[in-house]
C-alpha positions in Angstrom: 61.7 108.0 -105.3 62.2 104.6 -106.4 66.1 103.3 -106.4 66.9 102.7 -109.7 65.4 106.0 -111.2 66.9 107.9 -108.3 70.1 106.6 -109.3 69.7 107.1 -112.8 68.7 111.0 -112.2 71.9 111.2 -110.1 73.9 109.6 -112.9 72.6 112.0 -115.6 73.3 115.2 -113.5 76.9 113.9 -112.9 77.8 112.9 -116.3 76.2 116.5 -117.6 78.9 118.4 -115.4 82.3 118.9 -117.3 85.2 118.7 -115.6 87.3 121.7 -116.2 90.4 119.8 -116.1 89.7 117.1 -118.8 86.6 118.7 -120.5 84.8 115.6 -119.8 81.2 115.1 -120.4 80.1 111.3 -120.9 77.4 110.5 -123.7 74.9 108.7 -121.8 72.3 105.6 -123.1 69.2 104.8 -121.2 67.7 101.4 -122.4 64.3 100.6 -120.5 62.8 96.9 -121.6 59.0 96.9 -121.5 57.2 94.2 -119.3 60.4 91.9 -118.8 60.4 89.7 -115.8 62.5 89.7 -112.7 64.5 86.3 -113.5 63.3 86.2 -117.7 67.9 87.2 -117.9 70.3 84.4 -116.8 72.0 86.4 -115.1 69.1 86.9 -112.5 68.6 83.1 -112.4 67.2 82.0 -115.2 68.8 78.2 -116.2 66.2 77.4 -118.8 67.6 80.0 -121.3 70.2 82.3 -122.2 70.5 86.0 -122.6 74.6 86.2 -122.9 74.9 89.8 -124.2 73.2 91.3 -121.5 74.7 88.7 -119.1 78.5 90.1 -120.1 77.3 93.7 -120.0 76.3 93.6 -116.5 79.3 91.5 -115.3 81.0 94.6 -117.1 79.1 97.2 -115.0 77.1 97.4 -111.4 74.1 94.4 -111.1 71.2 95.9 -109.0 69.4 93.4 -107.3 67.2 95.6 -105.1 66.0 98.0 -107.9 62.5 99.2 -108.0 60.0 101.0 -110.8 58.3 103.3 -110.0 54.8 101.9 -110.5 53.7 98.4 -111.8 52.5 99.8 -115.4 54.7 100.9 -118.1 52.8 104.9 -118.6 53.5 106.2 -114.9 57.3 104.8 -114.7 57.9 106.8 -117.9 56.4 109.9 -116.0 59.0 109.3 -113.1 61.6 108.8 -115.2 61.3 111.8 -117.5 60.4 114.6 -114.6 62.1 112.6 -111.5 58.6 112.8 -109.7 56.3 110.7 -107.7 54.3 109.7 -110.6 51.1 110.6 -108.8 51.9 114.4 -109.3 51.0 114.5 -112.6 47.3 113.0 -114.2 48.8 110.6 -116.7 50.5 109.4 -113.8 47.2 108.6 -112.3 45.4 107.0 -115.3 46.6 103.4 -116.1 46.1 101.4 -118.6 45.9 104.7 -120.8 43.2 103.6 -123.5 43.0 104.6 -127.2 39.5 106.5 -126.1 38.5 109.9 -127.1 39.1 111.1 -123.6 42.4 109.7 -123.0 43.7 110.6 -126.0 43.5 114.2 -124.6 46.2 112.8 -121.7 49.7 113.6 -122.0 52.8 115.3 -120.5 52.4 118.4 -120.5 55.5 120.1 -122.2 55.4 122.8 -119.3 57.0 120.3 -116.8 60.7 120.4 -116.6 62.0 117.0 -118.2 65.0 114.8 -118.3 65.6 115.1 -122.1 64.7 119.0 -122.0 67.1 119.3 -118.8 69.7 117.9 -120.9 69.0 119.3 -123.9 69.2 122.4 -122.2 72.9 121.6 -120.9 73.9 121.2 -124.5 73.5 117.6 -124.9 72.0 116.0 -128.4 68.8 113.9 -127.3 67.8 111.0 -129.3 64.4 108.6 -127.9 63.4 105.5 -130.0 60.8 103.2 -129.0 58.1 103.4 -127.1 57.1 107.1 -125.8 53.2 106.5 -123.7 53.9 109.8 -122.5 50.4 111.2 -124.7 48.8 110.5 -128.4 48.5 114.2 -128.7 50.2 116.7 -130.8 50.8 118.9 -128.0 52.6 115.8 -126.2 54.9 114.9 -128.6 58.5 113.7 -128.1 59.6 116.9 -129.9 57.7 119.4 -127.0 59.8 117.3 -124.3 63.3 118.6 -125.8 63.8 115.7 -127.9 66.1 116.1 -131.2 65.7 113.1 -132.7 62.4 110.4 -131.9 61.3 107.0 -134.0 58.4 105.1 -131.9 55.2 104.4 -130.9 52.7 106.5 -129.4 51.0 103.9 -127.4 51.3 101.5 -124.7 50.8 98.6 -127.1 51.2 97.7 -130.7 51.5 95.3 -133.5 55.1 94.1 -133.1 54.8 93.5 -137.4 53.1 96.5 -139.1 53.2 98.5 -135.7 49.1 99.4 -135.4 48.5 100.1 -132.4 46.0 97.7 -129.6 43.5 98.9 -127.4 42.3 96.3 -124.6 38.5 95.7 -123.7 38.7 93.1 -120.9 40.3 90.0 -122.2 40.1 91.2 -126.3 42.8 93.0 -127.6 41.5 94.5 -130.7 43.4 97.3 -133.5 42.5 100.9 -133.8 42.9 102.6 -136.5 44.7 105.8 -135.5 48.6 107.0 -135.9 50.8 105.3 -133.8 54.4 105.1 -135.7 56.2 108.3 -135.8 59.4 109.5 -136.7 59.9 112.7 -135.4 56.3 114.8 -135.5 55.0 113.1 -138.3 53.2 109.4 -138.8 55.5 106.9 -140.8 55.4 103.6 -141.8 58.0 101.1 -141.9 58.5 97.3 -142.4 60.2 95.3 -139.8 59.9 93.5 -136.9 60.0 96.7 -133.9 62.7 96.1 -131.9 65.2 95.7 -134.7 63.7 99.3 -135.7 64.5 100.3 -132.8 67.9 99.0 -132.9 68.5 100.1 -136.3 67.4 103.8 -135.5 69.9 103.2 -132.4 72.7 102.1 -134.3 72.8 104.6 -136.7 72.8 107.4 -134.4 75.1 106.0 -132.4 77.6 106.1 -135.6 77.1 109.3 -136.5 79.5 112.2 -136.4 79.1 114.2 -133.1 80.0 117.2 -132.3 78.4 117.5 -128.7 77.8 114.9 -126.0 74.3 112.8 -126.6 71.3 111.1 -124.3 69.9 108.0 -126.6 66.6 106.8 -124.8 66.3 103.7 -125.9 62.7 102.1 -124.8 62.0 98.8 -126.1 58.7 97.7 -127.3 58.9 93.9 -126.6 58.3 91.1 -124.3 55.3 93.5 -124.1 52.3 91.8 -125.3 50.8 91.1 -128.3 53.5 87.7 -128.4 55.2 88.0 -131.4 58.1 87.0 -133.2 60.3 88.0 -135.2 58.8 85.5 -138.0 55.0 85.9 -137.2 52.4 87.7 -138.6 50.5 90.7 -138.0 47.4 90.0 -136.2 44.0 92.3 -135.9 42.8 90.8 -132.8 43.2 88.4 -130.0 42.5 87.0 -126.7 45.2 88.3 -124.0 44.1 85.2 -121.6 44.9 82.3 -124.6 47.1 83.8 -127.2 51.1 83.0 -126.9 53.3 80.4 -125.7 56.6 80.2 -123.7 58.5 79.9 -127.3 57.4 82.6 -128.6 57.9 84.2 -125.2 61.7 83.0 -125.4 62.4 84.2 -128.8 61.6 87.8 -127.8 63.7 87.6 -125.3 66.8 86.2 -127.7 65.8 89.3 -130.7 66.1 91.6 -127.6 69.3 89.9 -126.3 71.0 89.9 -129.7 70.1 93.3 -130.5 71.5 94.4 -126.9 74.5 92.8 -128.4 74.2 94.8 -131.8 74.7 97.9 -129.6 77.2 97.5 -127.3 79.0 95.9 -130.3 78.7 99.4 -132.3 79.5 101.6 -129.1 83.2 99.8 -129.2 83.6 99.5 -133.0 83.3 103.3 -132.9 85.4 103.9 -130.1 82.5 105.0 -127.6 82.6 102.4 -125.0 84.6 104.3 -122.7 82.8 107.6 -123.1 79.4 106.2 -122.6 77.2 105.4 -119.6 74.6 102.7 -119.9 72.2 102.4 -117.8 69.6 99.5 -118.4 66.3 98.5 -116.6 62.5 97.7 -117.6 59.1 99.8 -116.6 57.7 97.3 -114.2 57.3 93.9 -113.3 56.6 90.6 -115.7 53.7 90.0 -117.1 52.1 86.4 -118.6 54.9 83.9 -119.7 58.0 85.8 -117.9 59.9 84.2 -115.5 59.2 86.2 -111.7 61.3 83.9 -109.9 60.7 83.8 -106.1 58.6 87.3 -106.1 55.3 87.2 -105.4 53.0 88.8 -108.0 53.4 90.1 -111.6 52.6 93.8 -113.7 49.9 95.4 -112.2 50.5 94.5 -108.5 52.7 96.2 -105.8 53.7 93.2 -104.1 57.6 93.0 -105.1 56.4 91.1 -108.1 55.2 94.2 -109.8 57.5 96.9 -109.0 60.9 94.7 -108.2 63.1 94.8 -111.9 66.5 94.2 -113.3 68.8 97.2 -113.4 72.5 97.4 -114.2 74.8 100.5 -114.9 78.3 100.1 -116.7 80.6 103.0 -117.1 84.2 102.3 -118.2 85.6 105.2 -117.4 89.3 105.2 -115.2 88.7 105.8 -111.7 90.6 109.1 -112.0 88.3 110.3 -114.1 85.3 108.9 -112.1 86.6 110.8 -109.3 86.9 114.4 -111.1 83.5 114.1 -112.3 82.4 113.7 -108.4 84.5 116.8 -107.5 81.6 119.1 -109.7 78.8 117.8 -107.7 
């Protein structure tokens, strides 16, 4: 099992034991970034831009500097991370880059498997995802059949960062299909907006909502992951993977996900949760074109550390006491 969601399983089982003394149960938020690279934060040695929220969160918490994915594609880390299994156990482990085909479409986790949101769900905790799921297209694999209260996303490994269709890939063309692909809940939506303030916005109000049990908020982030987009661009129906982008629009991904990082943790305090909340925060795999790899060798797709080697921090600001009767249930 890799390190990071080793720890992150371990983290969830301890936070989802009370403490008889206290009746302590922590809320716990799992952000995963899609396709960010090693060094693309500051705070991993990046000096030609600045990521400051995520910077002072992690200066807050536990930096990992050793942490690994579990694959070097986004679909088979999200199959570790939801069952706490050697990806390679499972088909849609095995089947990477998951197309928009007929026969993939038929992929999926099966809702059978035992699951970190169904796990938790089932020790009374609320369970919120919002983003990106890649877990299966099908009815049958839906957020909702994985114990999942509350899901806004995309079905897909790639989409439209604008009006949120989603991209199939045929060699170097990335091209639209028009199937479903936004959902909130079980059913297709649409919604204007640039995804990952969407995302955020779901997040956000959740997070401020009344609650009357302990809650797990996935939160899965759509970008740096290809198609390069901004915040200001427009949709696009398709493109070449090899010559589309640039480093600035690279970089201005990184500062919409940087500021809305910010947008959270500033909500979490306003509302009093900062100190009843673990974060955990981490991306699927390694960098892909434009993100900054710093001295690893290779990028996505590759198992040299380049592709597998990712950013990871976990803050809990909890007093060591009650740290320490947390540990005692385990």
């Amino acid at each position: 099992m890799n390190r990071i969601l080793l720890l992150a399983s371990f983290v969830c089982f301890l936070m989802s034991c009370s403490s008889k003394e206290d009746n302590l149960r922590l809320n716990i938020i799992f952000i995963m970034v899609d396709d960010l690279g090693y060094a693309d934060l500051s705070i991993y040695g990046n000096d030609a831009f600045s990521t400051p929220n995520i910077d002072r969160f992690i200066k807050e918490g536990v930096k990992f500097t050793n942490a690994y994915a579990a694959a070097p594609y986004c679909s088979p880390t999200r199959v570790a991370l939801m069952t706490g299994k050697y990806p390679s156990k499972f088909k849609i482990g095995l089947r990477e880059p998951i197309t928009l085909s007929e026969a993939d479409l038929e992929l999926g986790l099966s809702p059978e498997i035992p699951t970190l949101t169904s796990i938790l769900k089932d020790n009374n905790y609320k369970t919120a995802l919002f983003g990106k799921w890649h877990l299966g297209q099908n009815e049958k694999f839906l957020p909702s059949k994985h114990g999942v209260d509350r899901f806004f996303g995309i079905m897909c490994g790639a989409a439209d960062h604008i009006d949120h269709k989603p991209f199939d890939r045929k060699r170097d063309l990335l091209f639209k299909k028009d199937i479903p692909n936004l959902y909130e809940n079980d059913k297709p939506t649409s919604k204007k907006g640039y995804l990952n303030n969407l995302i955020t916005e779901y997040s956000l109000d959740y997070i401020s909502e009344q609650h009357d049990k302990p809650f797990f908020l996935s939160i899965q982030y759509t970008a740096p992951h290809w198609p390069w987009q901004s915040p200001t661009d427009s949709p696009v129906d398709s493109l070449s993977y090899s010559s589309s982008g640039s480093l600035k629009t690279y970089e201005s991904m990184l500062k919409n996900l940087d500021d809305n990082f910010g947008r959270l943790m500033k909500r979490l305090k306003e509302k009093g949760l900062d100190a009843s909340t673990l974060v955990i925060f981490t991306n699927d795999n390694g960098g892909a074109k434009f993100s900054n790899q710093g001295d690893l060798k290779g990028m996505k797709g590759s198992l040299y550390e380049g592709g597998i080697r990712v950013p990871a921090a976990v803050r809990c600001l909890l007093l060591p006491r009650q740290i320490l009767l947390l540990s005692r249930q385990l």
